[in-house]
Each structure stands twice: as C-alpha cells, then as structure tokens.
PAZA-598509 format. One record per residue (C-alpha): x, y, z; residue in three letters; chain. Coordinates in steps of 0.02 Angstrom, whole numbers, plus 32768, in hexadecimal, padded with zeros to 4 digits. Example, Ala and Ser with C-alpha at 12.3 -4.5 7.8 and 13.67 -1.06 7.14 Angstrom:
SITE:xx:yy:zz:type:mol
SITE:8267:7F1F:8186:ALA:A
SITE:82AC:7FCB:8165:SER:A
This chain:
SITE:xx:yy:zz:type:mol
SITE:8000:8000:8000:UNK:A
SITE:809A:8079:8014:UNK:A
SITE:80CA:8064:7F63:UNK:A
SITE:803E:80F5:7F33:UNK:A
SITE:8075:8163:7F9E:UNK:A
SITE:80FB:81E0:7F4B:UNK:A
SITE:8114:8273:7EEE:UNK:A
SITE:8172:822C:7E4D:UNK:A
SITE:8213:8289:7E3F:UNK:A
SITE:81F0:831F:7EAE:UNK:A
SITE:81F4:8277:7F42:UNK:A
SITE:82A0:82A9:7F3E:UNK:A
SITE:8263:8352:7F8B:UNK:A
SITE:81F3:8310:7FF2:UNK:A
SITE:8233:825C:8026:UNK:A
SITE:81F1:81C6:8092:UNK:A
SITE:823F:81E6:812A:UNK:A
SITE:8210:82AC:8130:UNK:A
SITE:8174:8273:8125:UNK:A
SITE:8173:8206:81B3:UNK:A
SITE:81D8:8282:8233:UNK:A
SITE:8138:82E5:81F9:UNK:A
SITE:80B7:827B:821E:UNK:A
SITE:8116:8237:82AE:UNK:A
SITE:812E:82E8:8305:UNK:A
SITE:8083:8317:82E8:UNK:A
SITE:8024:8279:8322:UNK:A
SITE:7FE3:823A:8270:UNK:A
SITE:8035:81A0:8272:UNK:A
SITE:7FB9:8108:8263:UNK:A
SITE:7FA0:8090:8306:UNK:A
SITE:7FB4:8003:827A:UNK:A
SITE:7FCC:7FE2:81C8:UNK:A
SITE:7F33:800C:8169:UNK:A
SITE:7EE8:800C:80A6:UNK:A
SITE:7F18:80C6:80A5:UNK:A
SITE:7FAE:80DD:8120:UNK:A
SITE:7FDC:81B4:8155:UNK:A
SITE:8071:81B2:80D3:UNK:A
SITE:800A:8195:8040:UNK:A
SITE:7F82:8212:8086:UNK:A
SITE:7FF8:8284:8090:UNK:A
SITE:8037:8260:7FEA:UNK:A
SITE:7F93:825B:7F9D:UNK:A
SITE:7F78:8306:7FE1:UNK:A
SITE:802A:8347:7F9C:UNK:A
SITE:7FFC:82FA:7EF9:UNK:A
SITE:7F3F:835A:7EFF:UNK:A
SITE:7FA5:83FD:7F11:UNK:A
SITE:7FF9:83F1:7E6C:UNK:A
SITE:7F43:8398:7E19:UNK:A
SITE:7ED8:8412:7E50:UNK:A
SITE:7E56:83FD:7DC9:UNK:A
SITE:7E53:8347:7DEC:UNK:A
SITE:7DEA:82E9:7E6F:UNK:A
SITE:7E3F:8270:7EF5:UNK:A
SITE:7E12:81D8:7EA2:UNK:A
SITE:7E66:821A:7E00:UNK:A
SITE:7EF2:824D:7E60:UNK:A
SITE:7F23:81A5:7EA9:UNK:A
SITE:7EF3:8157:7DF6:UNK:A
SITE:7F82:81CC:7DC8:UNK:A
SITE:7FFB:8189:7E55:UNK:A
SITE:7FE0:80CB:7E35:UNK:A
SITE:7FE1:80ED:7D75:UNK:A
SITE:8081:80A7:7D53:UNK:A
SITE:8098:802B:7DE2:UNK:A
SITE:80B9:7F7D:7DC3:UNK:A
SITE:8030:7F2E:7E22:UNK:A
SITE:7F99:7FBE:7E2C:UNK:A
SITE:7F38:7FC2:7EAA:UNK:A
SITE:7E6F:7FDE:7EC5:UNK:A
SITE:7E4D:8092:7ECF:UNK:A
SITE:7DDA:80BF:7F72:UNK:A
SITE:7D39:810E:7F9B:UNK:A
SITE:7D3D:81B3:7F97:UNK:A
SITE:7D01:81A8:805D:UNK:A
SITE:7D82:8141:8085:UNK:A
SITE:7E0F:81C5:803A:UNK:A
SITE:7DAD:8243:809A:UNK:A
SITE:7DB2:81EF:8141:UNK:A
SITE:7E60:81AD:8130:UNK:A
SITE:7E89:8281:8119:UNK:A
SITE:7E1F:82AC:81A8:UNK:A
SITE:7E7B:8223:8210:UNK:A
SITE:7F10:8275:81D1:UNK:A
SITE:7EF5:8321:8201:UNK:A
SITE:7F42:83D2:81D3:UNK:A
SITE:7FD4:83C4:825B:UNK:A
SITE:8049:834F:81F3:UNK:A
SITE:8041:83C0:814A:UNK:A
SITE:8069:844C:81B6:UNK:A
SITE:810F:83F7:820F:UNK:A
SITE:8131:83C6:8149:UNK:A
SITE:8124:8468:8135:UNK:A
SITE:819B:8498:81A7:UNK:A
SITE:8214:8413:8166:UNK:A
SITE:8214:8452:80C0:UNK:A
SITE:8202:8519:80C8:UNK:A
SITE:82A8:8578:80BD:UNK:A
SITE:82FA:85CD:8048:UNK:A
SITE:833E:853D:7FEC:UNK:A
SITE:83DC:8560:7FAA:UNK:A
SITE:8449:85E8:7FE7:UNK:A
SITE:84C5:8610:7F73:UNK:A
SITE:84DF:86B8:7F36:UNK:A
SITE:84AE:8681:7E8D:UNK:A
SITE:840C:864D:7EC7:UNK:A
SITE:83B0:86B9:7F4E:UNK:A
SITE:83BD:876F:7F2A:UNK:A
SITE:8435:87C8:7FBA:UNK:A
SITE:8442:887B:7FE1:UNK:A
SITE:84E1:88CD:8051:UNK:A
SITE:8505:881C:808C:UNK:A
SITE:8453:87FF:8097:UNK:A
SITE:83CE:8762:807D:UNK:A
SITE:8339:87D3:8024:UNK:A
SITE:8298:8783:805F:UNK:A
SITE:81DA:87E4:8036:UNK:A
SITE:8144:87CF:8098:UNK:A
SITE:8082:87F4:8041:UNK:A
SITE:7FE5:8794:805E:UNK:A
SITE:7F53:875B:7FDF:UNK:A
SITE:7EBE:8718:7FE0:UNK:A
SITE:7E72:866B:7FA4:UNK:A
SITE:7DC7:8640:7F90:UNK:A
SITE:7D7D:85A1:7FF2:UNK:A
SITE:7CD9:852B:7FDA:UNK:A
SITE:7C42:858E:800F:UNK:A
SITE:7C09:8503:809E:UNK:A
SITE:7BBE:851A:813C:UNK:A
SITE:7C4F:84E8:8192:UNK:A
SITE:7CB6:8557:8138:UNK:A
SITE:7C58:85E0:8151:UNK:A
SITE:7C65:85BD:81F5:UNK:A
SITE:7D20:85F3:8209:UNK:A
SITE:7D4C:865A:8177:UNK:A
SITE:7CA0:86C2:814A:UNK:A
SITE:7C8B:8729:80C2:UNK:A
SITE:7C9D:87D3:80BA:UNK:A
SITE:7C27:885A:80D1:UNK:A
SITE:7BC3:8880:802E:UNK:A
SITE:7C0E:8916:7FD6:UNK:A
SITE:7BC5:8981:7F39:UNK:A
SITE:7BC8:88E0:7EB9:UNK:A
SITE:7B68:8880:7F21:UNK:A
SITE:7BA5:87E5:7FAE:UNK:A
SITE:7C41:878D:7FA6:UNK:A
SITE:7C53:86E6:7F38:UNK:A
SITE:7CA7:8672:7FBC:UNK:A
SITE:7CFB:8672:804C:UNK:A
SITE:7DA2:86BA:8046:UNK:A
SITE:7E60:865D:80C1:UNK:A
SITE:7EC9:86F4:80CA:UNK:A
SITE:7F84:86B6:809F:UNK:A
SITE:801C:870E:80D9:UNK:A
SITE:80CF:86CB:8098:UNK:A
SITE:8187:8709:80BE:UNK:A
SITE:81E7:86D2:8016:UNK:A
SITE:8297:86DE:7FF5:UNK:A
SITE:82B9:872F:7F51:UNK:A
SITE:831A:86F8:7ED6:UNK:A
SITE:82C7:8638:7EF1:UNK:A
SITE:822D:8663:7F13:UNK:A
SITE:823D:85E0:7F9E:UNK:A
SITE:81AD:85F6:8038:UNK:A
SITE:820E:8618:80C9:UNK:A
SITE:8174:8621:8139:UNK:A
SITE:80BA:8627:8132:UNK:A
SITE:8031:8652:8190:UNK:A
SITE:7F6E:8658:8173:UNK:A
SITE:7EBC:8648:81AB:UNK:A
SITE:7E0C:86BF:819F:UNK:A
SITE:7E1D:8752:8139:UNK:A
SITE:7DD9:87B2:81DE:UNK:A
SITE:7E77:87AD:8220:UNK:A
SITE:7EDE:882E:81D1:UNK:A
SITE:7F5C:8833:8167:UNK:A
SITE:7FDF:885F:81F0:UNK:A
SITE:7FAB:880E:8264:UNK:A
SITE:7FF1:8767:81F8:UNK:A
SITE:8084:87D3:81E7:UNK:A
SITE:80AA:87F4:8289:UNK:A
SITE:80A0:8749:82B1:UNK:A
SITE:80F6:8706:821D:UNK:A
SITE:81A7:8772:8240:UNK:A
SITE:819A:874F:82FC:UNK:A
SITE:817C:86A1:8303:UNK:A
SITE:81BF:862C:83B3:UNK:A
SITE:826F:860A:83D6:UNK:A
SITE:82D2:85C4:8352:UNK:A
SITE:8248:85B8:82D9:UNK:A
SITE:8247:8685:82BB:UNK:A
SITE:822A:8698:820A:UNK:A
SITE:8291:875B:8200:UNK:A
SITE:834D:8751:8240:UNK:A
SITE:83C6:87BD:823E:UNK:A
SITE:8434:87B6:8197:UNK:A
SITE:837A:87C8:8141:UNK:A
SITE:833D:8864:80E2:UNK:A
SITE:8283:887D:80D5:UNK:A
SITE:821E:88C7:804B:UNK:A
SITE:8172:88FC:806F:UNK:A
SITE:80DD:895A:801D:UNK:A
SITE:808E:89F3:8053:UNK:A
SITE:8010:8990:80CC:UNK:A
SITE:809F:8962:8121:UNK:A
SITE:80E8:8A0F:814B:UNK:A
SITE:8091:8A02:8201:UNK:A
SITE:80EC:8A3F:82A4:UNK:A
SITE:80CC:8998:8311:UNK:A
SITE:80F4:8932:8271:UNK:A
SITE:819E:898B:824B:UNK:A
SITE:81D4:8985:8311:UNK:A
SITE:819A:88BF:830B:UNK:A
SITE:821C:88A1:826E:UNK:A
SITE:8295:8922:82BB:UNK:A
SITE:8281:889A:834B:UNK:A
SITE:82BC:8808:8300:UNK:A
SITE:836B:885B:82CC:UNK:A
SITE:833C:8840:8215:UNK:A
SITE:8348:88F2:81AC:UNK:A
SITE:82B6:8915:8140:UNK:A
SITE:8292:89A5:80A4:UNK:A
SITE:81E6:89CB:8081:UNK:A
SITE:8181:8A3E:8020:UNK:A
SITE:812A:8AB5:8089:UNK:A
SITE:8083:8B04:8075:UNK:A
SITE:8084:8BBF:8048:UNK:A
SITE:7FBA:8BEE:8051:UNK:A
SITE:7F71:8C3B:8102:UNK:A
SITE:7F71:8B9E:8167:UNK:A
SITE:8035:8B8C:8133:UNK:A
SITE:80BA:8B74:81AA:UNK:A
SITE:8104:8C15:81F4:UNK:A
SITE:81B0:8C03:81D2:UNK:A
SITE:8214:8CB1:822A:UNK:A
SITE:82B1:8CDD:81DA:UNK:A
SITE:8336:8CBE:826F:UNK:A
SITE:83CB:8CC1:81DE:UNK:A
SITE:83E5:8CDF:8127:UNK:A
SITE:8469:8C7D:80CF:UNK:A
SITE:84D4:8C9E:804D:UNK:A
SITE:8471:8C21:7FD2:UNK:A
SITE:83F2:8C7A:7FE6:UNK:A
SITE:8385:8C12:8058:UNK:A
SITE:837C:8C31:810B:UNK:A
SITE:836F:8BE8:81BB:UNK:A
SITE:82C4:8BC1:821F:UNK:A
SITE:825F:8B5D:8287:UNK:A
SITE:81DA:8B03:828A:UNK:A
SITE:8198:8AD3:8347:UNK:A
SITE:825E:8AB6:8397:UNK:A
SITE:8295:8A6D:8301:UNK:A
SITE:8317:8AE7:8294:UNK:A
SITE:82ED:8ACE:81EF:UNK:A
SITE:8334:8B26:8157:UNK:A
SITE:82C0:8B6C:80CE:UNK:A
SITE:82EB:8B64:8018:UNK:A
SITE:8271:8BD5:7FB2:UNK:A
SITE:8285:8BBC:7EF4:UNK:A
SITE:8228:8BD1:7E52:UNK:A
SITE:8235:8B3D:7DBA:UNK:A
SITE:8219:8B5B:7D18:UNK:A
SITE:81D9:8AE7:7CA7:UNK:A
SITE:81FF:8B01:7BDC:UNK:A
SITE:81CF:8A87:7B60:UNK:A
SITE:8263:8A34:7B0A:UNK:A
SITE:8210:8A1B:7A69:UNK:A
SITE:8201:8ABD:7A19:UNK:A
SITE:8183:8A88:79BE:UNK:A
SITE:8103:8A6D:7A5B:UNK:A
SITE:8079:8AE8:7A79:UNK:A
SITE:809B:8AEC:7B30:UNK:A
SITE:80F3:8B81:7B6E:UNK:A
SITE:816A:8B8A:7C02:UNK:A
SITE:810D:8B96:7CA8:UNK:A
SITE:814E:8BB9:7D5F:UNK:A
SITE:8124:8B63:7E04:UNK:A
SITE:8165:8BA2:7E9C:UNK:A
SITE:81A9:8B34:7F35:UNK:A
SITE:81D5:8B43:7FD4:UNK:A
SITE:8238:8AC4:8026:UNK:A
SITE:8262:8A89:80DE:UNK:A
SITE:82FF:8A2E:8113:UNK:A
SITE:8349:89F1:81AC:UNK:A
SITE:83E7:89FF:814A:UNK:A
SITE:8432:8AB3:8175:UNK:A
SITE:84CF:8ABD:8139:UNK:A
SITE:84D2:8AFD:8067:UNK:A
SITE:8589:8AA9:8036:UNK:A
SITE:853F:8A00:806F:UNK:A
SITE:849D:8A0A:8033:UNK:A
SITE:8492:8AA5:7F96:UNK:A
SITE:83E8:8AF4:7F85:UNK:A
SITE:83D7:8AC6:7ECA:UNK:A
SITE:8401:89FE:7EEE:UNK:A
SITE:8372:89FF:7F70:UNK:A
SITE:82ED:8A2D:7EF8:UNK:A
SITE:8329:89C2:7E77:UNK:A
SITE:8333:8929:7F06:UNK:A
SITE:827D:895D:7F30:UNK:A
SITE:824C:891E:7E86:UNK:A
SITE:8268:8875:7ECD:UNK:A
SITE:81D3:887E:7F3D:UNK:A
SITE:8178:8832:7E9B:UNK:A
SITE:81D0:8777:7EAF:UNK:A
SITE:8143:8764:7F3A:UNK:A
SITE:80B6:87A9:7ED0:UNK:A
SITE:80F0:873E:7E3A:UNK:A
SITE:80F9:869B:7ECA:UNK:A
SITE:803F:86C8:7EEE:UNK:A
SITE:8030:86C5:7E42:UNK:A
SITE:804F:860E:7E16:UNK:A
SITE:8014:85C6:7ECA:UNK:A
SITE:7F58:8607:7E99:UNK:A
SITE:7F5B:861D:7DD1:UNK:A
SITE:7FDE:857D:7DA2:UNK:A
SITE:7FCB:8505:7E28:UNK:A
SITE:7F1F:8538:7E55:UNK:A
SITE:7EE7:8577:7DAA:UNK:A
SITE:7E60:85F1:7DF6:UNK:A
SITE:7E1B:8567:7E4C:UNK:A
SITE:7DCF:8561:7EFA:UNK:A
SITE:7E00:84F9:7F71:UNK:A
SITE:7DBD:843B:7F96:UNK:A
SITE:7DAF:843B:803C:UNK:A
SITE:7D01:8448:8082:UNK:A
SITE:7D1C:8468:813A:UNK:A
SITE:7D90:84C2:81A0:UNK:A
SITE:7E10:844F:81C2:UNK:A
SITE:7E1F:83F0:810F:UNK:A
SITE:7E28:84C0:80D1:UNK:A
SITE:7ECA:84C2:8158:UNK:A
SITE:7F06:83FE:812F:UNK:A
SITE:7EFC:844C:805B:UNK:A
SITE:7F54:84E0:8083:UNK:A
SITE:7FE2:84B2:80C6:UNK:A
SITE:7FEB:841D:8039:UNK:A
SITE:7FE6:849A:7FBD:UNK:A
SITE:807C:8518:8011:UNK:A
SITE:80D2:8450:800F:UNK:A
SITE:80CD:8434:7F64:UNK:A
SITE:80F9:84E5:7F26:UNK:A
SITE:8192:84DB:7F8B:UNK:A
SITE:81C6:8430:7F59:UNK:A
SITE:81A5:847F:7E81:UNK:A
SITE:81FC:8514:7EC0:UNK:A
SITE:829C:84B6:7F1F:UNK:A
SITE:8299:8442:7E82:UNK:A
SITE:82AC:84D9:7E0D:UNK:A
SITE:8348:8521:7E74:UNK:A
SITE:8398:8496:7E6D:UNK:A
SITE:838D:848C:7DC2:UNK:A
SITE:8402:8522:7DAB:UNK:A
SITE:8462:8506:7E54:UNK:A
SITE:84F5:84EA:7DEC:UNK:A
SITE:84E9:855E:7D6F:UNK:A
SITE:852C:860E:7D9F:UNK:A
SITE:84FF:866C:7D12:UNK:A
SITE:843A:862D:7D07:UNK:A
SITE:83CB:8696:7D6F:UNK:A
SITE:8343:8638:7DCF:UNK:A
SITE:82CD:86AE:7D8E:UNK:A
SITE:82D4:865D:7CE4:UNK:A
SITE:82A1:85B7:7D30:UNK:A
SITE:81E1:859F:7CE0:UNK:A
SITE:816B:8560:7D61:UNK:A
SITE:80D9:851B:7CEF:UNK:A
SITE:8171:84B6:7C9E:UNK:A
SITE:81A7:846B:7D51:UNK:A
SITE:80F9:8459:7D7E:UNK:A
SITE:80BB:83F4:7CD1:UNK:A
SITE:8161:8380:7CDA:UNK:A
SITE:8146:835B:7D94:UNK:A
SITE:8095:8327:7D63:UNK:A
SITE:80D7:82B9:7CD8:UNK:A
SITE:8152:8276:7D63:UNK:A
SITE:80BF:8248:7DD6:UNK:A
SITE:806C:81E6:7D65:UNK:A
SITE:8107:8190:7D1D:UNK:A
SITE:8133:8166:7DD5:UNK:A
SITE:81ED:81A6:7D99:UNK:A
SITE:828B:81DB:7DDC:UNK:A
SITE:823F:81BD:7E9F:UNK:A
SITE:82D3:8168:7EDE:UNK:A
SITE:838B:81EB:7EB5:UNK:A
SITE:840D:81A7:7E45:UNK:A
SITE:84B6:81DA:7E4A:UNK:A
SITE:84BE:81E6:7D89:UNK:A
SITE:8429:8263:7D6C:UNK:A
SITE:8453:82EE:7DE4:UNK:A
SITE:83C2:8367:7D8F:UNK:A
SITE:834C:8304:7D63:UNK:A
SITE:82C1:8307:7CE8:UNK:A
SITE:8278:839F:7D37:UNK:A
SITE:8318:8401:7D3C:UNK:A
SITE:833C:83D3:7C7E:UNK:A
SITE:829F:8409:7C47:UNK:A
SITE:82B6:84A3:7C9D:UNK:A
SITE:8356:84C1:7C59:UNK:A
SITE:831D:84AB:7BA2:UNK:A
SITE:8290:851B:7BB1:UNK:A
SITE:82E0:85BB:7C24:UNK:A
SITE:827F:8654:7C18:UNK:A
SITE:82B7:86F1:7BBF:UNK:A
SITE:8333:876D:7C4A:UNK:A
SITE:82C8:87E6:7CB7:UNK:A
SITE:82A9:888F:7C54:UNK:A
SITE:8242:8922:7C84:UNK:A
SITE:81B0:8938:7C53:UNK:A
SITE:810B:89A9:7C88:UNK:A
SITE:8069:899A:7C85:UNK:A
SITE:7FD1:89FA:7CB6:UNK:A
SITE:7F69:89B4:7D5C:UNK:A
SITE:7EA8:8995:7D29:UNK:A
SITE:7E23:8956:7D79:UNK:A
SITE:7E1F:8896:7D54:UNK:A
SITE:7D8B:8841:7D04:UNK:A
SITE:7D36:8794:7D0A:UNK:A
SITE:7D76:8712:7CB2:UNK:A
SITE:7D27:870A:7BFD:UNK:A
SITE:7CCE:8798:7C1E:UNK:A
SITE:7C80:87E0:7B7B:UNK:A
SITE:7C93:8887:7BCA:UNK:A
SITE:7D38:88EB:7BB1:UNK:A
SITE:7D9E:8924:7C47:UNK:A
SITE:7D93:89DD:7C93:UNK:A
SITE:7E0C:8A58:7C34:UNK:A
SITE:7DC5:8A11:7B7D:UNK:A
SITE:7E32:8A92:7B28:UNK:A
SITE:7ECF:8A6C:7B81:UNK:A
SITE:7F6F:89F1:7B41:UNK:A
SITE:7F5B:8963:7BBA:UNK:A
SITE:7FF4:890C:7B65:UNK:A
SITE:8091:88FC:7BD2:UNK:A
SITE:8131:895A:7B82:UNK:A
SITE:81E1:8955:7B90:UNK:A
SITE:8215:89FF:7BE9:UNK:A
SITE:82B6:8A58:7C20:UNK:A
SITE:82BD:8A80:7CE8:UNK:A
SITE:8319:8B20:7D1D:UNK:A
SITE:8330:8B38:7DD1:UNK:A
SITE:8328:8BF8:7E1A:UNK:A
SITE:8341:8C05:7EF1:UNK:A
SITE:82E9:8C98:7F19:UNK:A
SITE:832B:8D1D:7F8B:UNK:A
SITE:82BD:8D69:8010:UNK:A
SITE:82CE:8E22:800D:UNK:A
SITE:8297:8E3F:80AF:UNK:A
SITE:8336:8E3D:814D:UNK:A
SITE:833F:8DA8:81C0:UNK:A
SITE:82C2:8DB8:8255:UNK:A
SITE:8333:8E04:82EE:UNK:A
C-alpha cells in the first residue's frame, strides 16, 4: 500500500523519511497498518496540490498509473476519512521541514549590503461556500456590486527573493488583518523566527505602520519600505539631511532614513504611443549609512518586492488555476493549505536546483508552468523517485534548462480595474494601451528644500 504514496521525482524534495518525522512529530502516525496508511494521505494530498482540477480518486489513479501491480482505487469516503484521521498538524510540521530559502548562494537568492533580501505581502484565496466554512472565514460585508462570492483565507508569506522560496507563512480569516499575520509571521517563537538579522525586508505601503516597523526593527533584521505620502502618512521629522540627498528620521524609536525620489518611465521603442510618465517614491530604511547602502541602489532593489507578487501569482493562477479550494470545512481548508504552500516549495526548491550550478543563469528565468507540467508527467510515470548518482538534474531540471525564459527587462504598464474572466464587456480605461512595453528607468533623489528640523 506504500508504493502509491510519492511525489514522482519531486519525492526527492519531499522524501519518505521527512514525511514520517512529520507525521511522527505531529501525532498522524497510524496505530496500525491500514488500506490507506498517513504517508500516502499525505502524499495524496501533495499530489492534489499540483492536480488541482482533478478529483482524489483521479489523483491516486494518477499515482498508481505506472506501478507494477495497481491497486483498487477507494471510495471517495474512505480518502476523506483517512484525511480527516490525518489532520492539518502533519502538513504544517512538513511545512516547516521544507520552507527555507533553499539555496543560498549568491547566485541564487538576491543579497543586498551583505544581506538575505526576503518580502512579506498577503493575498487572498477563495474557499467552498459551506456552512462550516462560513463558520470560520465569513464573507465580507456587501459593498456597492452587491455580496461577496465566497469566503475568502487571508495568506501572508515572507519569500526570499531571488528563489522565490517561502521562508514562512501564515494564514487564517480574512477578519484578521493583514498585519496582524505580519506581525506574527516576523516574530515567530524561539528559533523558529522567520526575520533574523543578516535579512533585509521589503514591504508595501500597508506596511509603513509604527508598531509594524518597531516589531521588524525588533527582530535585528533591517527592512526598506515604501511609505505612504497622503494625510494618514507617517510623519517623518527631518532630524538630519545627508549629503545624498536623503535624510535621517524616525518612526516610533526606530531611526529610519528616508529616500525621496522620482522615476521616470520612457518607452524604449520609439515607435510606442506611450509617453514618459513620473511616479514619485518615498522610501524607508533601517539602513542609514549612504556609502553602504546609495539612495539610487535602494529604489532599484525595491523593484524586487515583485518576486512575492509574481509567487502569489503562480500559487493561485498556475497551481490553482483560479480555482477555489476543495476543502469543505475548516480544517480540510487548513489540512489544503498548507499542502498547497508544500508543493509550491518542493516546484520551487526543484527549480533552484536546477541552476544551482550554473552562475551565469538567473533563477528568474526558471519557468514555473514548465516545472509544474514535467513534475505532473513525473507523477504519473512514477519516475526519478528514488536519486541516482548519474542524473544529478533530473528530468525537471533539464526541461527547465531547455526552455529558460527571456532576461528580466523593464517594462510598464498602466493599472486598470480587472474584469471577469470572458467577460464580453471591455475593461475601464477603453481608450487606453493596456499592452505591457519595454521602458527605460531613470532614477532622480529628490532634495528637500526645506532645513533639517532643530
């Protein structure tokens, strides 16, 4: 019966025994051997992550495809009971087996003044609309286009960029703010704190809070984020004006410096009907001193807050292709989750390992639909589960290799209001170029006219 339970070559991620310290650590371990014993349930689950459009029956016809000796697929009630006997607790200690940064190399993560750079944002994904869920994680409050759809799990992830590895996650009912996750998330117990010092943080503007910038400030970890600049924005007193141009702060009884700078955005193909537009930013950083960390190379480095919006990116449009989730209560909705934030790490610590040894490949090239469609085709093949000493990459890391993605450019494009899905109506802005363009970015740090405060 143990034969169905594995991951085809991404097992190698996620092998036997770190299975079992799982399930043994968190009490899932059965009492005695059974038709569906807790490593192929959580197997089966792993598997669902990366199948989402396919139901658990398919999904274990897709595990025993290429066994020797298949073997009868189950009632549906008997793969839910053997999940509920299960539980969420040994995904989660998987979880926290697997999460990390993955490789550490300078090729791979992205580092900044001797720096790991990690970003924190949350997202939403929809759930089942059940009683049960509803339950927990209600809907929100009906605004102008009428009630919400489903119930919403608010997600909130530290990733290291560069990998796009999870480094931590956090999540439950959208009620709970934003921050709050946050807060949590950086803090963390013990040895198991998420932020550490040697870590730079990038942030949004929700993020420029006074408790939230004195909880990171906490941790020893530095941090830059953008800061609001509208009437409920941070006061930020001059105490000292450097020679860069920015100048010295605080926020709470945390010195901060503030970079204030205006980009510029031109089209690089002069034949574009876009003209160059400005956005102005301004920038906090525990960082203080300008010949370690230059005004300019901050706001470029802030462009890497993205990785983490790209991450959210494939978790709900690739892996979960727009889907809502299966589970219909509250506790197969936590069991899914963290099988889901399994798998992506497992594609994602596959894909960096794929260009471990290759310097001069960036691991943003690495296509995720192409590790996640081989690793399928892996599954049901039942391939490459056991390592081999003569195929170091693998057949995910070759196909990755032969199909890299073009090198990061800039490029611009204008922020509209989304629309449905085959909707037959067009989006807001009907008149405006909603095509993405390669632009040129030129960096200007503003200086304040005004004298330092004092």
């Amino acid at each position: 019966m143990f034969a169905v339970g594995h991951l085809g070559e991404l097992t190698q991620v996620v092998p036997f025994d770190l299975v079992d310290e799982a399930l043994a650590s968190a009490g899932g371990l059965q009492h005695r051997v059974r038709r569906l014993p807790s490593r192929v349930v959580v197997y089966l689950l792993l598997a669902g992550a990366l199948f989402t459009g396919t139901g658990w029956t398919g999904i274990w016809s897709r595990l025993n495809a290429s066994l020797p000796v298949p073997l009868p697929v189950p009632a549906p009630s008997s793969i839910t009971a053997a999940m509920r006997r299960v539980g969420p607790r040994p995904l989660k200690a998987l979880f926290d087996l697997v999460k990390g940064p993955a490789a550490v190399t300078a090729t791979q993560v992205t580092r900044f003044a001797g720096r790991l750079v990690v970003a924190i944002d949350g997202t939403q994904i929809a759930l089942p609309d059940t009683p049960a869920n509803l339950s927990v994680f209600p809907k929100a409050k009906a605004g102008p286009n009428g009630p919400a759809g489903y119930p919403m799990l608010r997600l909130v992830t530290l990733t290291a960029c560069g990998t796009r590895t999870l480094m931590d996650a956090a999540f439950g009912t959208d009620l709970t703010g934003e921050l709050t996750y946050a807060r949590d998330l950086v803090t963390g117990a013990g040895t198991t704190r998420a932020l550490r010092p040697g870590m730079l943080l990038l942030g949004d503007r929700n993020f420029s809070a006074t408790r939230f910038v004195d909880t990171v400030a906490s941790t020893g970890a530095d941090f830059l984020i953008r800061a609001k600049t509208h009437s409920t924005a941070l006061k930020l007193p001059i105490l000292r004006r450097l020679p860069d141009g920015t100048f010295l702060s605080r926020i709470g009884e945390v010195p901060v410096r503030v970079i204030e700078a205006t980009l510029t955005l031109t089209p690089a193909d002069s034949t574009s009907k876009h003209t160059a537009t400005q956005h102005a930013y301004r920038l906090v950083t525990s960082l203080l001193d300008p010949d370690e960390a230059p005004a300019t190379a901050l706001v470029r480095l802030y462009r890497e807050r993205w990785e983490i919006e790209t991450s959210y990116c494939e978790l709900k449009s690739t892996l979960l292709g727009g889907r809502v989730l299966r589970g219909r209560h509250p506790a197969a909705v936590t069991q899914e989750t963290w099988a889901l934030l399994v798998a992506y790490q497992a594609l994602r610590t596959a894909m960096s390992d794929a260009v471990l040894h290759r310097p001069d490949i960036n691991p943003d090239r690495a296509a995720f639909t192409i590790a996640l469609n081989t690793a399928r085709d892996q599954i049901i093949r039942a391939a490459g589960i056991i390592h081999t000493q003569t195929d170091l990459v693998g057949q995910i890391g070759t196909a990755i290799l032969n199909g890299l993605l073009p090198a990061r450019r800039h490029r611009s494009r204008p922020r509209v209001k989304k629309r449905a899905i085959n909707s037959k109506y067009r989006a807001v802005g009907r008149h405006t170029d909603h095509r993405t363009h390669r632009t040129a970015v030129h960096i200007e740090i503003n200086t304040l006219p005004n004298p330092p405060d004092g």
